[in-house]
VONUVEX-163875 format. One line per 5 residues: number of its first residue (from 1); for each residue z, y, x of N, C-alpha, C, CB. Coordinates in pm, 1 decimal, padded with zeros to 6 digits. Glycine has a CB too. Example, Ala and Ser with C-alpha at 12.3 -4.5 7.8 and 13.67 -1.06 7.14 Angstrom:
REM residues 2
1) 00780.0 -00569.0 01319.0 00780.0 -00450.0 01230.0 00780.0 -00330.0 01320.0 00904.6 -00447.3 01130.8  00708.0 -00225.0 01285.0 00714.0 -00106.0 01367.0 00787.0 00003.0 01290.0 00572.5 -00059.8 01408.4
REM end
This chain:
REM residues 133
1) -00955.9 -06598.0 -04678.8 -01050.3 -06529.4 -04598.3 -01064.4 -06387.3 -04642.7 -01180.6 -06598.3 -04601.2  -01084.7 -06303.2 -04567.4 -01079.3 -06161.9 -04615.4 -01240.4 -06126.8 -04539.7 -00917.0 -06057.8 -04549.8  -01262.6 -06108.5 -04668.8 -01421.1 -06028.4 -04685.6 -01428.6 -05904.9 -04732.1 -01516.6 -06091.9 -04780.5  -01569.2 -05830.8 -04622.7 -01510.2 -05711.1 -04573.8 -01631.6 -05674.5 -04705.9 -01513.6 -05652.1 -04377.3  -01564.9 -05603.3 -04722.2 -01714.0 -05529.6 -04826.0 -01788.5 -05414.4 -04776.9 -01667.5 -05462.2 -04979.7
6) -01878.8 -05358.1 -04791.7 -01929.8 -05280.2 -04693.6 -01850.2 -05122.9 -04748.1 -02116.6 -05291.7 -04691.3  -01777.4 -05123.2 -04858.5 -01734.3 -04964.4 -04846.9 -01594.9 -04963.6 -04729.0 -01676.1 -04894.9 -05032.9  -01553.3 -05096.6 -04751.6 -01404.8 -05121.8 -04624.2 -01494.3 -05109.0 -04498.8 -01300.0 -05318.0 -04621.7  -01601.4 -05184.6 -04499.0 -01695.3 -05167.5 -04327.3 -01695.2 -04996.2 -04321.6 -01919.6 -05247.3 -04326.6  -01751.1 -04921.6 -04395.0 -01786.8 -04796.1 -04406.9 -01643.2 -04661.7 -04392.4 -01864.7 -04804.5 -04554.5
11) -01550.2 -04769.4 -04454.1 -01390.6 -04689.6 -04372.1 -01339.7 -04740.8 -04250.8 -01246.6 -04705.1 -04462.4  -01379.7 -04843.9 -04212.0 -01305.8 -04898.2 -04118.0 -01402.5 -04822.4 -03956.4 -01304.1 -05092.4 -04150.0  -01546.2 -04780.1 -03999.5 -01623.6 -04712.9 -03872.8 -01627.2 -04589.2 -03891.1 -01764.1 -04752.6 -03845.4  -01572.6 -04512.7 -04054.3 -01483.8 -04381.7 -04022.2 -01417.6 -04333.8 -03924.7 -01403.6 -04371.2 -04082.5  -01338.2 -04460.3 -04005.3 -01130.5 -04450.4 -03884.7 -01177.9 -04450.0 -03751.0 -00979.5 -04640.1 -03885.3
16) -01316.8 -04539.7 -03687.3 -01263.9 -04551.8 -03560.4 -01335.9 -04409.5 -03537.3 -01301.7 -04696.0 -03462.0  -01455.3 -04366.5 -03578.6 -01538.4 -04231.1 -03551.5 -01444.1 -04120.3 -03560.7 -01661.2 -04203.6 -03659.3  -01328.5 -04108.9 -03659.6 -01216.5 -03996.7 -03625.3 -01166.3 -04048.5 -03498.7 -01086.9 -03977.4 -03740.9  -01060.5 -04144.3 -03509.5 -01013.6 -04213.3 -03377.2 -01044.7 -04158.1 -03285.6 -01049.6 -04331.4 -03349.0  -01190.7 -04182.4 -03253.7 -01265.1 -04154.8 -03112.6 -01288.6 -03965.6 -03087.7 -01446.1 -04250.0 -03124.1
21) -01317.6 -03960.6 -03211.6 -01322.6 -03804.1 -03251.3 -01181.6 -03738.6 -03178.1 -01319.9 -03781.1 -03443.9  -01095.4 -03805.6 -03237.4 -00972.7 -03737.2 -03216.3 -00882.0 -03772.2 -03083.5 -00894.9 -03763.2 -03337.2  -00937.6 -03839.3 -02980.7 -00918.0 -03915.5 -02881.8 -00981.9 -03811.5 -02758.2 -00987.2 -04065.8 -02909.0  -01112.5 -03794.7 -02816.2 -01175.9 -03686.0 -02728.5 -01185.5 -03540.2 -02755.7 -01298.5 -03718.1 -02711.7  -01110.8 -03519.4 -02812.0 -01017.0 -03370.4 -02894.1 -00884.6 -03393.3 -02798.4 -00963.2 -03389.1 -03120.0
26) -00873.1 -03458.0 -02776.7 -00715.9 -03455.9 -02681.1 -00738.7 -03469.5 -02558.4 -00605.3 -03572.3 -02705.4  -00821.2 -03559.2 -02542.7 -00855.5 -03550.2 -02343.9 -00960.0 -03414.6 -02362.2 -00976.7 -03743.1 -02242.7  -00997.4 -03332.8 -02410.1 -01043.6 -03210.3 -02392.8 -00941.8 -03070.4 -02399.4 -01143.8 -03207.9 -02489.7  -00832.3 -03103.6 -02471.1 -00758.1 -03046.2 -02496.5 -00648.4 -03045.4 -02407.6 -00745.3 -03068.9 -02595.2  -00603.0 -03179.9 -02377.6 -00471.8 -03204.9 -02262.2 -00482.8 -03128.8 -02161.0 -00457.2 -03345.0 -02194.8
31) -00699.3 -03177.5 -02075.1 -00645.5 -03033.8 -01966.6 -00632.3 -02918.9 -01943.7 -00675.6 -03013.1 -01892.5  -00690.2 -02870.4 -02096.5 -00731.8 -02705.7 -02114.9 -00562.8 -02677.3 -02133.7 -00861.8 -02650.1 -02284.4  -00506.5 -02779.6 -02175.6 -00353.5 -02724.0 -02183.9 -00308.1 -02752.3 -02085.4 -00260.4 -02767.2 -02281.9  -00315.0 -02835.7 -01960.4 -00226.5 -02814.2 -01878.0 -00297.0 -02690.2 -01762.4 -00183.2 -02962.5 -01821.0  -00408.0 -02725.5 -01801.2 -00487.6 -02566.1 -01715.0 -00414.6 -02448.8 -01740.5 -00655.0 -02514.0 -01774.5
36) -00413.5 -02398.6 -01861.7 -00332.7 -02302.4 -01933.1 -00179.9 -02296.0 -01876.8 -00335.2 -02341.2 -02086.7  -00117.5 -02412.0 -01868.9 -00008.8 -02430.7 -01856.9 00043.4 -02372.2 -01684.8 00001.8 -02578.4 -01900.4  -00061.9 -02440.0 -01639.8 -00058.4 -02439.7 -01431.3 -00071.4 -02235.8 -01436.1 -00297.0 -02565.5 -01306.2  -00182.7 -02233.6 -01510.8 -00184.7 -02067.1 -01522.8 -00117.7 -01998.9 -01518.6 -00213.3 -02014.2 -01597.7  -00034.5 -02020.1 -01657.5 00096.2 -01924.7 -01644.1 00200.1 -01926.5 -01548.5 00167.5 -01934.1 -01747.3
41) 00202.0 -02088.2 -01541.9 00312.9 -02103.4 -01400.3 00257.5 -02020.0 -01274.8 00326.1 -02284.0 -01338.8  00139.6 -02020.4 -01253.0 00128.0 -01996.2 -01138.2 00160.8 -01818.0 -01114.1 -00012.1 -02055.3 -01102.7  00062.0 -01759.6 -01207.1 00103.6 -01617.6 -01265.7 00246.5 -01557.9 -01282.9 00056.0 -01613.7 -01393.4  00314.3 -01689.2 -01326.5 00458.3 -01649.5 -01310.4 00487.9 -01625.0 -01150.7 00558.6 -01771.4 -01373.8  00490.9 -01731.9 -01099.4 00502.2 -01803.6 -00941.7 00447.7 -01636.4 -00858.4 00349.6 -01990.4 -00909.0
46) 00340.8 -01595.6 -00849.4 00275.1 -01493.7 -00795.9 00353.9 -01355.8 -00830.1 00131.9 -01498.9 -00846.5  00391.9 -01335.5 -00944.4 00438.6 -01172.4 -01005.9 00589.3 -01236.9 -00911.2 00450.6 -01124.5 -01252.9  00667.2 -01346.9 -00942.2 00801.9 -01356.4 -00822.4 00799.0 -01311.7 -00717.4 00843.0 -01470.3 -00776.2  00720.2 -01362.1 -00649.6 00612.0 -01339.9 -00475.4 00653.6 -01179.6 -00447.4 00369.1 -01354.1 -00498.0  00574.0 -01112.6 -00584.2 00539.6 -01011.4 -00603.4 00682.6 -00914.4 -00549.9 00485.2 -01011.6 -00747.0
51) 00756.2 -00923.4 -00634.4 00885.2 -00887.8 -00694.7 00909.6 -00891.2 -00540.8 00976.1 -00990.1 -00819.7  00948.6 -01032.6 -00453.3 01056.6 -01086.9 -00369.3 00980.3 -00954.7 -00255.3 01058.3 -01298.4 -00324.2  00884.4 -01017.1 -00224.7 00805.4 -00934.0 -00157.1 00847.3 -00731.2 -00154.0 00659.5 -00978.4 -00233.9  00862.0 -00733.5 -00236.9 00870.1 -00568.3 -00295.3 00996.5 -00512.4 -00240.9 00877.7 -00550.2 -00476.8  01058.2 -00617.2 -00267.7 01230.8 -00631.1 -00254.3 01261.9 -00623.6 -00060.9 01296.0 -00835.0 -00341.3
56) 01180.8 -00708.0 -00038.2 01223.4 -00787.6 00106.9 01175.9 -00647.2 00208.6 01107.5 -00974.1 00147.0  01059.6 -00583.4 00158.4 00975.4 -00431.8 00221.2 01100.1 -00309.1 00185.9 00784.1 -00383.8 00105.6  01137.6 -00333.2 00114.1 01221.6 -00219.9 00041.2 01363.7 -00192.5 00120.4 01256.3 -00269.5 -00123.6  01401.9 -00362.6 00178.2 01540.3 -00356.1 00248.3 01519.0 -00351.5 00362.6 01632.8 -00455.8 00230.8  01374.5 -00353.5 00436.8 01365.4 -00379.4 00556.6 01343.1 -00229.0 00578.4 01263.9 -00489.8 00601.5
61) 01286.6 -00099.1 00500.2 01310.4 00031.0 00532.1 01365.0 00071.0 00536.4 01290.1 00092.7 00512.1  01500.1 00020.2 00445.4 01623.9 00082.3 00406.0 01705.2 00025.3 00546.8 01688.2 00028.1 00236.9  01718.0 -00106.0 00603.7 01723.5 -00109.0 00703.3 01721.0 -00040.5 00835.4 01686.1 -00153.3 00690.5  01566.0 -00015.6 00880.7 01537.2 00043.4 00932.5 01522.2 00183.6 00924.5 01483.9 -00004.8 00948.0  01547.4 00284.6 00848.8 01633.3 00418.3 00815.7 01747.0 00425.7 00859.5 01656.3 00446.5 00688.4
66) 01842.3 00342.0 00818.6 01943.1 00298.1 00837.3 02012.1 00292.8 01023.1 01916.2 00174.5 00762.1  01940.7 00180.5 01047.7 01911.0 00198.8 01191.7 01856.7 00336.9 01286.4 01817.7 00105.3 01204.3  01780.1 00378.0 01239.8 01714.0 00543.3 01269.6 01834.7 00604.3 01272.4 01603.2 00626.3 01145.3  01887.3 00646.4 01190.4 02016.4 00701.7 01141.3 02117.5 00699.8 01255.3 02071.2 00619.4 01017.8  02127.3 00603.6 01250.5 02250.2 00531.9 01350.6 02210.9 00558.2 01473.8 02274.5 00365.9 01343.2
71) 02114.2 00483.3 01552.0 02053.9 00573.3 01650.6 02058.5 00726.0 01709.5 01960.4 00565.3 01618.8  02001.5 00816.0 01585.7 01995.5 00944.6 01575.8 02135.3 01011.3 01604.4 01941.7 00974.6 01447.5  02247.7 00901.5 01543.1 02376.3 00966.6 01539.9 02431.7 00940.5 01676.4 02470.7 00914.3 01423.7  02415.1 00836.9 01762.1 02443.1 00802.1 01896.4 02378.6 00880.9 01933.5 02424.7 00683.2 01952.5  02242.4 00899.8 01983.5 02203.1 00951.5 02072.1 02222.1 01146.0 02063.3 02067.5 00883.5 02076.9
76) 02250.7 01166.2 01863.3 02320.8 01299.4 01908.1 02440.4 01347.7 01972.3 02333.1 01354.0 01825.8  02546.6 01221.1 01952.0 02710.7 01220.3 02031.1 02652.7 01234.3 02176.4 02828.2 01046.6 02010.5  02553.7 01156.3 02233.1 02542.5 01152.8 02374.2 02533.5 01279.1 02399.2 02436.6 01076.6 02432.4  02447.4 01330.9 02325.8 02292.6 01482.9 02406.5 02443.4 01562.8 02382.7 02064.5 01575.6 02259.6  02526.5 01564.9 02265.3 02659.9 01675.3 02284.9 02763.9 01644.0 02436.7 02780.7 01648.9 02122.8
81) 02756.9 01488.3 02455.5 02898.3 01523.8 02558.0 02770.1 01490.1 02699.3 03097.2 01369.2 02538.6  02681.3 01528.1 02687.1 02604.0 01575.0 02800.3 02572.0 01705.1 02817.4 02496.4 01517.9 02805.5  02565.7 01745.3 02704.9 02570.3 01896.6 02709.2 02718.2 02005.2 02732.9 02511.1 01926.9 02571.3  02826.9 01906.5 02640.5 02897.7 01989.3 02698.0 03007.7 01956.5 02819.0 02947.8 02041.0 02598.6  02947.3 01821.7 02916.6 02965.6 01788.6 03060.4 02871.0 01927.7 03136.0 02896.1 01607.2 03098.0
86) 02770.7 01913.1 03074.1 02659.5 02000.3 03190.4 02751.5 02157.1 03146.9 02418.2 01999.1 03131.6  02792.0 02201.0 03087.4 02851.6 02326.3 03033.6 02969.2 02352.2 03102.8 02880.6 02322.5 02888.7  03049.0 02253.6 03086.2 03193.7 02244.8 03190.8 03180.0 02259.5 03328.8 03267.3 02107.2 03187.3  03058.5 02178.2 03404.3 02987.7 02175.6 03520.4 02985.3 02268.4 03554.2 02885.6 02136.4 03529.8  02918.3 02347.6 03530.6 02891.0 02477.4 03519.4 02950.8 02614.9 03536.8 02865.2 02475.6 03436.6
91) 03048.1 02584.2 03464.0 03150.2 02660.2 03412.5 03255.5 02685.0 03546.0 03217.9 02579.0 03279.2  03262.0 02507.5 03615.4 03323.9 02517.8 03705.5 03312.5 02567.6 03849.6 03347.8 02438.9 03697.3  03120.4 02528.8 03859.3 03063.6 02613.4 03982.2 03085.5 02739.0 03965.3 02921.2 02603.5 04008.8  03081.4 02816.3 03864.5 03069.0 02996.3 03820.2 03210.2 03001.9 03895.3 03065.7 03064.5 03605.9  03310.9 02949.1 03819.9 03482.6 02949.1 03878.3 03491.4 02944.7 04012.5 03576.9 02820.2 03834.5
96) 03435.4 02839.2 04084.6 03434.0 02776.9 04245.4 03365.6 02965.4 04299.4 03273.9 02576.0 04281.1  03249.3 02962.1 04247.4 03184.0 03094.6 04312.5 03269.7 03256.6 04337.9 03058.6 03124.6 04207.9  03354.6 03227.8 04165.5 03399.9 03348.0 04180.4 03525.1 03363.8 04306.3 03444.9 03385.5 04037.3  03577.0 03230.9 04283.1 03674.3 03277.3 04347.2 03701.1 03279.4 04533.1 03764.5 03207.2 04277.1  03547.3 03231.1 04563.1 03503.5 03195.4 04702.4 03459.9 03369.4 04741.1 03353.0 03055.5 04707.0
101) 03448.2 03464.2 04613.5 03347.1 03585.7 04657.1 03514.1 03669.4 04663.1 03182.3 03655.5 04511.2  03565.3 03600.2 04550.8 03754.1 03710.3 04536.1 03803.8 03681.0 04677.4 03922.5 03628.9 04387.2  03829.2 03511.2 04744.5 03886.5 03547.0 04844.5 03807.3 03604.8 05029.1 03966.7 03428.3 04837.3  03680.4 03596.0 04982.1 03614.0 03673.4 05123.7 03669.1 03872.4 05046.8 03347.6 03625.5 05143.8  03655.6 03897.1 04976.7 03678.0 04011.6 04912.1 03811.1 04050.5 04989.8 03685.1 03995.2 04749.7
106) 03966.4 03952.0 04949.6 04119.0 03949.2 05023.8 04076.7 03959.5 05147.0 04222.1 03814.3 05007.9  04006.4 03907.0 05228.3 03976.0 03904.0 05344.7 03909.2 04065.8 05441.9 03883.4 03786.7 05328.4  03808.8 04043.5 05328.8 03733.6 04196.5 05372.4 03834.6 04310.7 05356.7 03593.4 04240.5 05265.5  03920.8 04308.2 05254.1 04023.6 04421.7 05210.5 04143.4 04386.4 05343.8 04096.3 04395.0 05013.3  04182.9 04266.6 05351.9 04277.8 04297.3 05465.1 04262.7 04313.9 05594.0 04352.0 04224.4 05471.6
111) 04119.3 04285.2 05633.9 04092.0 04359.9 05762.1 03965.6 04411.0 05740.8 04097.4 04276.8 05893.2  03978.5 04559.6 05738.6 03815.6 04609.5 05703.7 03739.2 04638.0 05816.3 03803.0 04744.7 05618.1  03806.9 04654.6 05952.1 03763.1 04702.3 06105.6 03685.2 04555.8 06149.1 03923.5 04749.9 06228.3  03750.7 04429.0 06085.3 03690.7 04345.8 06168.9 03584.0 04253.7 06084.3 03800.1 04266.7 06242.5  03582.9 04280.3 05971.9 03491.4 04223.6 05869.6 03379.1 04331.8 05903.7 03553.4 04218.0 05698.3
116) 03360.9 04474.4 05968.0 03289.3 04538.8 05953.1 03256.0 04498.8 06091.6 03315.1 04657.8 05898.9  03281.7 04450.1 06193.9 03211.5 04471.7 06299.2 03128.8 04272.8 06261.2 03333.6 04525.3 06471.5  03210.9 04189.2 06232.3 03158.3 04088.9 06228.3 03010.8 04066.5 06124.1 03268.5 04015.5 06203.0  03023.6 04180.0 06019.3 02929.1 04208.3 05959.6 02781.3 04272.2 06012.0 02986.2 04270.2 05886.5  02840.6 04344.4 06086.3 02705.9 04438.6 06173.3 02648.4 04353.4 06279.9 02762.1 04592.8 06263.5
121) 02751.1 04244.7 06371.2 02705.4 04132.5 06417.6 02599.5 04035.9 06368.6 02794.7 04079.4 06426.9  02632.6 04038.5 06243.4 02589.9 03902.9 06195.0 02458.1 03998.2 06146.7 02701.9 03799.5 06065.6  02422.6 04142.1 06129.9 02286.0 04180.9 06039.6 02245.1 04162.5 06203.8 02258.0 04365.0 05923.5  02290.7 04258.7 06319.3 02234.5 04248.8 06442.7 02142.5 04126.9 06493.8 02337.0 04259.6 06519.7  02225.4 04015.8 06456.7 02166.8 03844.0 06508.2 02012.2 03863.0 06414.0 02305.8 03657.6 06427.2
126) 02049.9 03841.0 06262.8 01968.1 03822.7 06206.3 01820.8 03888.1 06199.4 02023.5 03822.0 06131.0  01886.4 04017.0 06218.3 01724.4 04114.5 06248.5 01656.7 04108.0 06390.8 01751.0 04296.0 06233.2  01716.3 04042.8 06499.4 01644.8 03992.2 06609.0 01612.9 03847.0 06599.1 01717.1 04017.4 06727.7  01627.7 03813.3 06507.7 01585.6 03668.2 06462.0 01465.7 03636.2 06391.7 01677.5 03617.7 06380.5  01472.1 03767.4 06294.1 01289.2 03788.5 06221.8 01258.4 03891.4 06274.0 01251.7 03813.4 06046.6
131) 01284.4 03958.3 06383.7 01199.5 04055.0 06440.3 01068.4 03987.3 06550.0 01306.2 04157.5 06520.4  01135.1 03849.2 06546.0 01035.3 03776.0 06674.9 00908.8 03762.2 06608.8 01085.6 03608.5 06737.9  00944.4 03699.5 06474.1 00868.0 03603.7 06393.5 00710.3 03713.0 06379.6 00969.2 03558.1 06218.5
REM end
């Protein structure tokens, strides 16, 4: 038979008073550590966010610059071969004009008797035309 003596009683409700001591030192402790733990993860987790985020804004300007750019460069090729269509245009009515005024000019020079009477005709019509008005 094993008889307890009271200094073995007096270790044996030590042990369990650490035990318990040290039982509720760890369930106080476990969640402050996994609290701690979720923390940093999460802190980690967030500054990534952070980062990806930073990253994802950064390519979408560079992108869109990019695009601007490109744009800018089309629509300057256009505004040039519209400009220098409208220039040629141009260029070609001045040509059409001149040479519509050179050949009434051949005309006037090779008959000057009858360009001059068809001329005085034609002011004659016209000045009894706003003389009514």
């Amino acid at each position: 038979m094993d008889t307890k003596t009271p200094e073995r009683i007096t270790d044996t409700i030590r042990n369990t008073i650490h035990e318990g001591v040290d039982r509720a030192r760890d369930a106080t402790e476990s969640p402050r550590e996994r609290l701690t733990e979720d923390y940093a993860a999460l802190r980690s987790h967030f500054f990534k966010l952070r980062d990806d985020l930073t990253r994802l804004i950064s390519t979408s300007f560079t992108a869109g610059k990019d695009g601007a750019e490109a744009v800018g460069e089309v629509a300057g090729e256009k505004a040039s071969y519209a400009y220098d269509n409208a220039k040629n245009y141009a260029q070609d009515v001045r040509d059409s004009g001149q040479n519509a005024v050179d050949q009434v000019t051949d005309k006037i020079r090779a008959n000057p008797a009858t360009s001059a009477l068809v001329a005085f005709g034609l002011g004659y019509i016209a000045s009894r035309l706003f003389r009514n008005r």
